[in-house]
C-alpha distance (Angstrom), angle and dihedral (degrees) to the residues before:
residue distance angle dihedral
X1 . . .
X2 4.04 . .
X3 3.72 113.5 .
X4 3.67 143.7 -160.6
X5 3.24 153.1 -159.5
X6 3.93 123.4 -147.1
X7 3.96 123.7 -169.5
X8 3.37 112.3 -160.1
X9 4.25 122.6 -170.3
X10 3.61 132.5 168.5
X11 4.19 103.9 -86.1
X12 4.00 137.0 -115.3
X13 3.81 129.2 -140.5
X14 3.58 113.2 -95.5
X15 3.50 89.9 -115.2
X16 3.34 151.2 -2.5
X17 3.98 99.6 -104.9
X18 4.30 109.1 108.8
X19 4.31 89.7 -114.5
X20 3.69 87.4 61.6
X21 4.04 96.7 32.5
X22 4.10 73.9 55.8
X23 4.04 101.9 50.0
X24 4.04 86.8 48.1
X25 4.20 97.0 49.6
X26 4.21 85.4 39.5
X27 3.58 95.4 54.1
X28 3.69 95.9 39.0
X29 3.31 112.4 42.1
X30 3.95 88.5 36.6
X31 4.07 80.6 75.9
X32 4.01 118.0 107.3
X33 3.37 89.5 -143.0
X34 3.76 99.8 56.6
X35 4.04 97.6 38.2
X36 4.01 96.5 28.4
X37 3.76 99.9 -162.0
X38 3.52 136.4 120.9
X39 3.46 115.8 -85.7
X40 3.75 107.9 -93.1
X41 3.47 91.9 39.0
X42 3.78 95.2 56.9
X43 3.63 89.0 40.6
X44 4.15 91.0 56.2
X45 4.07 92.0 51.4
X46 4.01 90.7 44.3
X47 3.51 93.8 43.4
X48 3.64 110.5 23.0
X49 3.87 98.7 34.4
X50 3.91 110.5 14.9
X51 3.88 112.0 40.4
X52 3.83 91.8 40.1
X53 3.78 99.9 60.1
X54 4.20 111.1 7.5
X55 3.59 109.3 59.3
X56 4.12 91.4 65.7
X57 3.74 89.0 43.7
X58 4.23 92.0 45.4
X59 3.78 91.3 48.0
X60 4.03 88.1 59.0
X61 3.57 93.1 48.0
X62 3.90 87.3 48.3
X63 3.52 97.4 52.3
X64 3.95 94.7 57.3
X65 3.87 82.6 63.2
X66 3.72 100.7 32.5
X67 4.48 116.1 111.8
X68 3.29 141.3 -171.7
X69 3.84 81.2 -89.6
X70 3.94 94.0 59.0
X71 3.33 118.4 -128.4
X72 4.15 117.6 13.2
X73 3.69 101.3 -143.6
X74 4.26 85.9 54.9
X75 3.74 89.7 42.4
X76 3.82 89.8 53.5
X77 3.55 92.4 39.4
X78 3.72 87.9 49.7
X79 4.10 94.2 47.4
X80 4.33 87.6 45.9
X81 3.70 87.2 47.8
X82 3.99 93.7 54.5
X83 3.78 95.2 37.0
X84 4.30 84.9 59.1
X85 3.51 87.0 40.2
X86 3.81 92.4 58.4
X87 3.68 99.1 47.8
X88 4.19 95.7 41.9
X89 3.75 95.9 50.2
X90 3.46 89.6 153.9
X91 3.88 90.2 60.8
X92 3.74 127.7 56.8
X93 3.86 111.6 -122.8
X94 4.03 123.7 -163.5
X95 3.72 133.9 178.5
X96 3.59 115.8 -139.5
X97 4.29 127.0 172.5
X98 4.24 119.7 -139.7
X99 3.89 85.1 -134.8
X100 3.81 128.2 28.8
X101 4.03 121.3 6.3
X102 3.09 142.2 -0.8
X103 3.84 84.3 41.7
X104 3.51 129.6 -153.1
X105 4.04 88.9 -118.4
X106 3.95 89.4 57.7
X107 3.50 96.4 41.6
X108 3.86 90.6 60.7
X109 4.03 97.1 36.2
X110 3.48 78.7 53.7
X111 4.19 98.5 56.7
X112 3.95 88.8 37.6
X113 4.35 85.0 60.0
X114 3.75 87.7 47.7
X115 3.64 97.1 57.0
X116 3.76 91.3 -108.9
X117 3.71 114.9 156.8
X118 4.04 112.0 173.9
X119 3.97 125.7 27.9
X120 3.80 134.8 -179.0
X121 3.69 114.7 -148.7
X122 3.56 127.0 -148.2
X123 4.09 110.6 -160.3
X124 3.56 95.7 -160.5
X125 3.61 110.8 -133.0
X126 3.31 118.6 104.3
X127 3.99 94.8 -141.4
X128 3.72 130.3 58.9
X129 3.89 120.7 -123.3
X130 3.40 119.6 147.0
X131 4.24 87.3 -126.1
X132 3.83 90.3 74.7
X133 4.18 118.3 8.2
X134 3.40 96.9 34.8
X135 3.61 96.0 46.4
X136 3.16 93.3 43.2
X137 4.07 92.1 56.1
X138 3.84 85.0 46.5
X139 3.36 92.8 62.5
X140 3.70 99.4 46.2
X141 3.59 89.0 52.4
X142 3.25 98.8 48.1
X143 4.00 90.9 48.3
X144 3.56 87.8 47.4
X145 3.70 98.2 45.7
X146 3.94 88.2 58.3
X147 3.70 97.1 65.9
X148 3.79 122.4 101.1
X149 4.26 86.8 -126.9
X150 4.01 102.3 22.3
X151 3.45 108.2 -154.3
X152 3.81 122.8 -115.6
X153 3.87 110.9 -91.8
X154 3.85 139.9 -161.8
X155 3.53 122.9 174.1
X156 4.38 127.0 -161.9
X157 3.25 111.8 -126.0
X158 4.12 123.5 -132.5
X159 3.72 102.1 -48.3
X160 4.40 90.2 -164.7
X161 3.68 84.5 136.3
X162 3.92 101.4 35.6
X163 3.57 107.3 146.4
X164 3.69 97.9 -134.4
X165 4.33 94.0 30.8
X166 4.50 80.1 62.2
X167 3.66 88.5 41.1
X168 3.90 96.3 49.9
X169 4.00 83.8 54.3
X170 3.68 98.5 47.4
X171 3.56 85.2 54.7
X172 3.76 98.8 54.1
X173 3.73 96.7 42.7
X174 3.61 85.1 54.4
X175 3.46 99.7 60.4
X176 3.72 92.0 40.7
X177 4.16 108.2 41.5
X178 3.77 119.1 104.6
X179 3.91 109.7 -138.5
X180 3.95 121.1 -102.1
X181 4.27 82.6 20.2
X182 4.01 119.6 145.6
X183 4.07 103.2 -123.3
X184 3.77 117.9 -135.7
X185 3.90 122.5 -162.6
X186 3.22 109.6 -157.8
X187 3.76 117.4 -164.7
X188 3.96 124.9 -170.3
X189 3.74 99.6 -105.4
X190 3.79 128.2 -139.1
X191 4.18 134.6 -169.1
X192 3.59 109.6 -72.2
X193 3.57 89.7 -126.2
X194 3.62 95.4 69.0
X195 3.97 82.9 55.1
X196 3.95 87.4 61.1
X197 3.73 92.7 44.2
X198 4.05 97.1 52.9
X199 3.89 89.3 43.6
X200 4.01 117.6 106.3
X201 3.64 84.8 -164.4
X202 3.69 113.3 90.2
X203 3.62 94.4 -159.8
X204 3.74 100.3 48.3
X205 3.65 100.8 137.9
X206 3.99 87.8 177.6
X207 3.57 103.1 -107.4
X208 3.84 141.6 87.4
X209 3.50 92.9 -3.6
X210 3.69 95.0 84.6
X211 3.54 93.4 58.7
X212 3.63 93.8 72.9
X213 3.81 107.5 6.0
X214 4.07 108.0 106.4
X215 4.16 96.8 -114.0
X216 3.08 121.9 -114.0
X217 3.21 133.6 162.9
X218 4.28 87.5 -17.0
X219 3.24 120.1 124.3
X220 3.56 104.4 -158.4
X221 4.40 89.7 38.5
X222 3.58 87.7 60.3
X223 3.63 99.9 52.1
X224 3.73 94.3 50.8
X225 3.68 91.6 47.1
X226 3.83 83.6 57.3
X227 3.88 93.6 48.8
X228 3.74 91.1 48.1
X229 3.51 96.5 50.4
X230 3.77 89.4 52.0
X231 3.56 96.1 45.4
X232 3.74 83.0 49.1
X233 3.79 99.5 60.7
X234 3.86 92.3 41.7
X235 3.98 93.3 49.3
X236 3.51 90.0 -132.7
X237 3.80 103.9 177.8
X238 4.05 109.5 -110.0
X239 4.07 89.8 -111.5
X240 3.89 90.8 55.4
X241 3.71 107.0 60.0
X242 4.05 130.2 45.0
X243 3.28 140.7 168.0
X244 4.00 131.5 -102.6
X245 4.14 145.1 175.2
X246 3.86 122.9 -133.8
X247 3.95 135.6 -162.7
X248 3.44 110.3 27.1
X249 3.59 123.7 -176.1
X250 4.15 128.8 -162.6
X251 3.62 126.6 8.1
X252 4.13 97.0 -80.7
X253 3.59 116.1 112.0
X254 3.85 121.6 -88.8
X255 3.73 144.5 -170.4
X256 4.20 107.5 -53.4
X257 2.96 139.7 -84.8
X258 3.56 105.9 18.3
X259 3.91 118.9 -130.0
X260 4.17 94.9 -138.9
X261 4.18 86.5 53.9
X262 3.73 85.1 43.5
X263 3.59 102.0 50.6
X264 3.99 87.8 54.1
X265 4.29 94.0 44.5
X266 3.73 96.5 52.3
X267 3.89 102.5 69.5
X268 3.81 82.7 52.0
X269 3.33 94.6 57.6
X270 3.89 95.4 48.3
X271 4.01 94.9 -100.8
X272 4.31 89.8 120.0
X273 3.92 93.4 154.2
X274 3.81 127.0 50.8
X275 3.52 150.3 149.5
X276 4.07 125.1 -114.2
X277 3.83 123.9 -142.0
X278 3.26 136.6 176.1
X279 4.20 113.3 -171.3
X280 4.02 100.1 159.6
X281 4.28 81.3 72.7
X282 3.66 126.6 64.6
X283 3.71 94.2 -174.9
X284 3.62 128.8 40.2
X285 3.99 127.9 -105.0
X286 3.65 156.7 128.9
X287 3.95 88.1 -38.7
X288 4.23 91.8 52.0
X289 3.25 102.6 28.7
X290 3.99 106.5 39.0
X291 3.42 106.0 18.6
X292 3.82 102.2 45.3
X293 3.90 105.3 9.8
X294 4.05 86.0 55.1
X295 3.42 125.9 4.6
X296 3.86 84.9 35.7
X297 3.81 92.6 48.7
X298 3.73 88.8 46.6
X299 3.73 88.2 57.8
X300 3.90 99.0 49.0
X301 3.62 89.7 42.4
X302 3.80 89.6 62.3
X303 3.17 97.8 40.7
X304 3.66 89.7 73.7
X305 3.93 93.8 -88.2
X306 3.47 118.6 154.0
X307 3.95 109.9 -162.0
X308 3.84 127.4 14.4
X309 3.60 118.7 -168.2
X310 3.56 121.4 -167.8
X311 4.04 121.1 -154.4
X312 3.74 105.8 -151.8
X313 4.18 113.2 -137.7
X314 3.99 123.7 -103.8
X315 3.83 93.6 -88.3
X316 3.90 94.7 159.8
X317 3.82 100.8 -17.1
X318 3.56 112.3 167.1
X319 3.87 96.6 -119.9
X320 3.29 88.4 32.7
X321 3.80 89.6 66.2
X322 3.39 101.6 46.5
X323 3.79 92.8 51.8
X324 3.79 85.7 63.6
X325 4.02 91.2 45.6
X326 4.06 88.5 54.9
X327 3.60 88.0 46.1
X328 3.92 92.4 59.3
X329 3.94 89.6 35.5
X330 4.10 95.3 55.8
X331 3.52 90.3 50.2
X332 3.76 101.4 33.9
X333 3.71 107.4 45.7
């Protein structure tokens, strides 16, 4: 039997013109699981708030990232996928983005011309939420289910506390912290009542309890497990490391504290050099690069801050890598 590997991360625009910036937002954040709201009400915010005004102001903010390579997080996406591809040769490895191109739908097509017959897919963020793994496995599913012979399909799971994925960053943080620095972990947030919705527990009141409930299927658990076990490895002292949520969208309550808010308290409160990073992305993109590595540095540094150190994501680490490889080989050997 043929196999394959499929990577699957979030999705960029095309390009950086406004009719493309447009496409991207309409066809993401037209998805139920990404803007969970009944119908009309996620059709006033797309339509009536969203697609108006953002997709001009998104396109700047992609173009200060944008290279000669396009978008980053496909270009890192891209260099991962080769780097697998080079060291599974007897597996056939594709890229393919939830929103935006490659799609999932070609991806597949694309291993059901090749004669492939069973794939694992990695969604590749680290964290579960239903807003990006599970839709992402929806989709492929659904794709998959559509074809006269579907293909036969394993996905991996959220890998938050992957030895080699915690590894990779330890690594990377390493090479990039300053000494006597104030480490922020910055996850990408979601609403908090997405949180309540993905939580077996009843009573989850999102608090304490995911500092020493085993995660699950919590969002918010997972991502602190993944920032302690960081923290951990680098012996950061408990005082010098915490815990934040980035890119919020609408006025309903997200995941606390908020990394923009943050970034602007900590020179206050004496903490005028830290260290940036991002572990709920693999790749950089518009949420590393322009949200924190410059509009958030131009906030700290304002503040009062004094030195802002940016840890760049995995992108094609070496460890990093070869966590994905023993990924595919544990399931496809």
């Amino acid at each position: 039997m043929k196999k394959g590997l499929l990577l699957i991360n979030l999705g960029s625009p095309d390009s950086t013109r406004v009719s493309d910036v447009r496409s991207y937002l309409k066809e993401f954040l037209s998805d139920p699981d990404v803007i969970d709201l009944p119908a009309l009400g996620r059709n006033l915010l797309l339509y009536g708030v969203i697609i108006p005004f953002r997709p001009a102001k998104s396109a700047e903010a992609y173009r200060t990232i944008w290279t000669e390579d396009g978008s980053p997080l496909i270009h890192h996406t891209r260099l991962l996928t080769r780097e697998v591809q080079s060291r599974v040769p007897d597996l056939d490895v594709k890229m393919a983005m939830r929103y935006g191109n490659p799609s999932i739908e070609s991806a597949i097509l694309e291993f059901r011309r090749q004669g492939v017959e069973r794939i694992h897919a990695v969604a590749l963020y680290p964290q579960y939420s239903t807003a990006s793994m599970g839709s992402s496995y929806k989709q492929l599913m659904r794709v998959n289910e559509n074809l006269q012979d579907p293909l036969f399909l394993s996905t991996e799971p959220a890998f938050y506390n992957n030895e080699g994925f915690l590894n990779a960053w330890v690594e990377i943080i390493r090479e990039t912290m300053q000494p006597e620095t104030h480490v922020l972990f910055s996850f990408h947030g979601i609403p908090e009542r997405q949180v309540l919705k993905s939580s077996q527990d009843a009573s989850c009141q999102i608090g304490e309890c995911c500092d020493t409930q085993t995660p699950s299927f919590c969002y918010r658990a997972q991502c602190l497990h993944t920032a302690r076990e960081v923290a951990r490895r680098l012996q950061l002292p408990e005082d010098s490391w915490e815990v934040t949520f980035q890119s919020r969208l609408g006025r309903t309550p997200w995941l606390k504290p908020y990394t923009d808010l943050r970034l602007q308290e900590l020179p206050g409160e004496g903490k005028k050099k830290i260290t940036i990073v991002s572990p709920s992305f693999v790749a950089d993109c518009l949420e590393t690069l322009e949200e924190l590595n410059i509009r958030g540095r131009e906030d700290f540094m304002a503040a009062g801050g004094e030195e802002f150190t940016f840890v760049p994501s995995l992108n094609e680490n070496r460890t990093w890598i070869q966590t994905v490889v023993q990924m595919a080989r544990t399931t496809l050997d």
